[in-house]
KERO-449638 format. One record per residue: x, y, z of N, C-alpha, C in turn; residue in three letters. Coordinates in pm, whole numbers, plus 50000, padded with zeros to 5 digits. Atoms other than C-alpha are relative to their C-alpha. Example, Ala and Ser with C-alpha at 12.3 -4.5 7.8 and 13.67 -1.06 7.14 Angstrom:
BEGIN
500894988150000512304955050780500905012050000ALA/499184988149994513674989450714499235010950073SER/
END
This chain:
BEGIN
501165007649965853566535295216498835005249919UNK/500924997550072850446537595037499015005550055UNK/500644993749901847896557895107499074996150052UNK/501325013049958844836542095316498795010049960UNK/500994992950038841856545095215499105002050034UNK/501294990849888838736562795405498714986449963UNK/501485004350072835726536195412499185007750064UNK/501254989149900833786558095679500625011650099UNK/499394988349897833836590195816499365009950034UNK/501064988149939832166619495992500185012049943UNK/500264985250060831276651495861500025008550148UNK/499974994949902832496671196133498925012150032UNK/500964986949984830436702296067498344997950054UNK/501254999349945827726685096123499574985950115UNK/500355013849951828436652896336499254990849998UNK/500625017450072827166624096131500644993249920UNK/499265006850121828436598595928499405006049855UNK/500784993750142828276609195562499774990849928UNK/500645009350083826256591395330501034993249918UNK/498925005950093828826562695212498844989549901UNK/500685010250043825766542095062499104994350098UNK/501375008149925822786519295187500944995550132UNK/498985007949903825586503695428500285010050118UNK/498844986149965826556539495575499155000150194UNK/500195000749920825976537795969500385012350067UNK/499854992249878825476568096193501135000350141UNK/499435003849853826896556196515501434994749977UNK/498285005050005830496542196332501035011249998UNK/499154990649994833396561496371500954998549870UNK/498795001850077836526564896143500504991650002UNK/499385013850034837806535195987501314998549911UNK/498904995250099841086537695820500314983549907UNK/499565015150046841416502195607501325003849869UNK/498635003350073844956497095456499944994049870UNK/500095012450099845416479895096500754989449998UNK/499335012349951847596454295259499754998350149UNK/499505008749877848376435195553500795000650070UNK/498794997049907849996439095870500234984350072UNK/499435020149913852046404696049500905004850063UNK/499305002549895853826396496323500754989749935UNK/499535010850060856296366296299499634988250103UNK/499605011549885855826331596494500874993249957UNK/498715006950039859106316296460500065004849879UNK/499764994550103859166314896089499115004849958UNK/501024994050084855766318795996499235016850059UNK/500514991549951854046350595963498334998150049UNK/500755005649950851186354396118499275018249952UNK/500684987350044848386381995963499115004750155UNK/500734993849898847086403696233498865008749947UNK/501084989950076844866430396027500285010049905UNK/499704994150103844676455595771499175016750078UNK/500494984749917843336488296005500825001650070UNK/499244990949908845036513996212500814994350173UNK/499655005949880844896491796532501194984149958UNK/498945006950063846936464596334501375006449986UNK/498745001249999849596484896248500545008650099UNK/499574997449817849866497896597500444989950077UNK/499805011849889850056462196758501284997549881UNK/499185009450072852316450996460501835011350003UNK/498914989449997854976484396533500454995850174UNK/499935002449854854566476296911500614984150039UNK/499585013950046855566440096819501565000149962UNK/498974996350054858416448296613500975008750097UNK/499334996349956859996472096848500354994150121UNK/499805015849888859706440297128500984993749952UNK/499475010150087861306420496885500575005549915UNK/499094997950105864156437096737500774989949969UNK/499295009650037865856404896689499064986549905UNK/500595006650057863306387896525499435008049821UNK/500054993650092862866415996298501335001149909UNK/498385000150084866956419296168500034983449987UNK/500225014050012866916385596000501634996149961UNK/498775002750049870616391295883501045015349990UNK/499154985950049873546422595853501604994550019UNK/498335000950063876836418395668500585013849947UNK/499424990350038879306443295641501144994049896UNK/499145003850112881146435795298501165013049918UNK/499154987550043884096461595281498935012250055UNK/500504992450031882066497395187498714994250017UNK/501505001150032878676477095137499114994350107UNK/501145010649854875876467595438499194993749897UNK/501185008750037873626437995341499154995150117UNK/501334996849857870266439895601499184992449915UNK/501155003750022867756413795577499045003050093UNK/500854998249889864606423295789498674993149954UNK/501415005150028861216412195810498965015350006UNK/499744985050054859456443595698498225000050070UNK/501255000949926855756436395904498804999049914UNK/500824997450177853626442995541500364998749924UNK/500225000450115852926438895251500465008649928UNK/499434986350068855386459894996499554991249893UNK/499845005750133854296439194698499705019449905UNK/500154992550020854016468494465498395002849979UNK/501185003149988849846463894455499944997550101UNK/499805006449917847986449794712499804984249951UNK/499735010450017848216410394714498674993949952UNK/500925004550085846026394694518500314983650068UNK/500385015549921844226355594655501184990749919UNK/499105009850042846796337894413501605003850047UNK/498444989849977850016363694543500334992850148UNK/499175004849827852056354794855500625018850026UNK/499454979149991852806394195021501084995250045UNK/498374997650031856386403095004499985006550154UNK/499884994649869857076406095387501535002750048UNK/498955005149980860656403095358500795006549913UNK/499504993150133863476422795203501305004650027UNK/498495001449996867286424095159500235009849926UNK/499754984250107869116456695060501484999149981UNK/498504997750016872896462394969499695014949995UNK/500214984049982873506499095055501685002749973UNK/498454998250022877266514894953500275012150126UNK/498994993749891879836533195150498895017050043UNK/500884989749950877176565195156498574996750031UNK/501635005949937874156542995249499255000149907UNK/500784998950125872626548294891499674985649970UNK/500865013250050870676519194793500424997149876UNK/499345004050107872686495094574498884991949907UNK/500965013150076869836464694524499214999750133UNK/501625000649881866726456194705499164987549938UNK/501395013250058864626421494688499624998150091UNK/500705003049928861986412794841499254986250003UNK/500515019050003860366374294936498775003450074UNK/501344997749918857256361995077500604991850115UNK/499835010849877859046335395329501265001650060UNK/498834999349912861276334195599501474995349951UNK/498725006950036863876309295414500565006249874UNK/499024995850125863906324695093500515014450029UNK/499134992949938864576356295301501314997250003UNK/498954998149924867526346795427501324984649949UNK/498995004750068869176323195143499945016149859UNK/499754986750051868776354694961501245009849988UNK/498974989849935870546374095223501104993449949UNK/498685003550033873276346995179500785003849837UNK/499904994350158873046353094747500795013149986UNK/499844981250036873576393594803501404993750090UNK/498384999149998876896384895009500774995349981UNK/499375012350050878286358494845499895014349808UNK/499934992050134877596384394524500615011249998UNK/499154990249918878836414894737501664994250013UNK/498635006549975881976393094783501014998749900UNK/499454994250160882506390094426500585011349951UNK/499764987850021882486423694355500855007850047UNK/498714996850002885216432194572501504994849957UNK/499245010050079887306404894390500645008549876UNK/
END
């Protein structure tokens, strides 16, 4: 995960906010803002909840409600697992840029020691999970 980045924060030694600029408010506390996006799912669509600390608290607290909405797919092909999940954020390798769709979504083939064979990632529920079908229909091959 990437690391978040501090917009405000207290100088403990001396309990005040430290001068972040003309903007910089006394009385705010610690703000942790993310460089992506945290979601939930409604049916298919995701649904953006926020990009701070309390986001990806509701969006972990979500996800562990909804372990079945989170495993979008798992094939065992011989030696190889293929796991589609819905992954709650944004893994694009950046964060998502106004023309980008975030990569919430992501299919792995793992071999007989769990080592990570292939890994793709989508922005939508469907191409999730004709994906998933791609990797075991390609997995299938391969034991051919």
């Amino acid at each position: 995960m990437a690391a978040p980045m501090i917009a405000e924060s207290r100088d403990p030694a001396r309990g005040k906010a430290r001068d972040r600029g003309p903007n910089a408010n006394a009385d705010e506390v610690a703000l942790i803002i993310f460089p992506f996006g945290f979601y939930i799912l409604d049916g298919k669509m995701p649904v953006h909840v926020g990009n701070d600390l309390e986001a990806q608290n509701a969006v972990c607290a979500w996800a562990k409600a909804n372990p079945e909405q989170v495993r979008l797919g798992f094939d065992e092909v011989g030696a190889m697992k293929v796991l589609t999940v819905f992954l709650g954020w944004d893994r694009s390798s950046s964060p998502s840029r106004m023309d980008q769709a975030p990569l919430l979504f992501e299919t792995t083939i793992t071999g007989h020691r769990e080592e990570l064979q292939l890994r793709r990632r989508y922005s939508d529920y469907d191409a999730a999970l004709a994906g998933h079908a791609e990797l075991v229909a390609l997995s299938r091959r391969g034991l051919r």
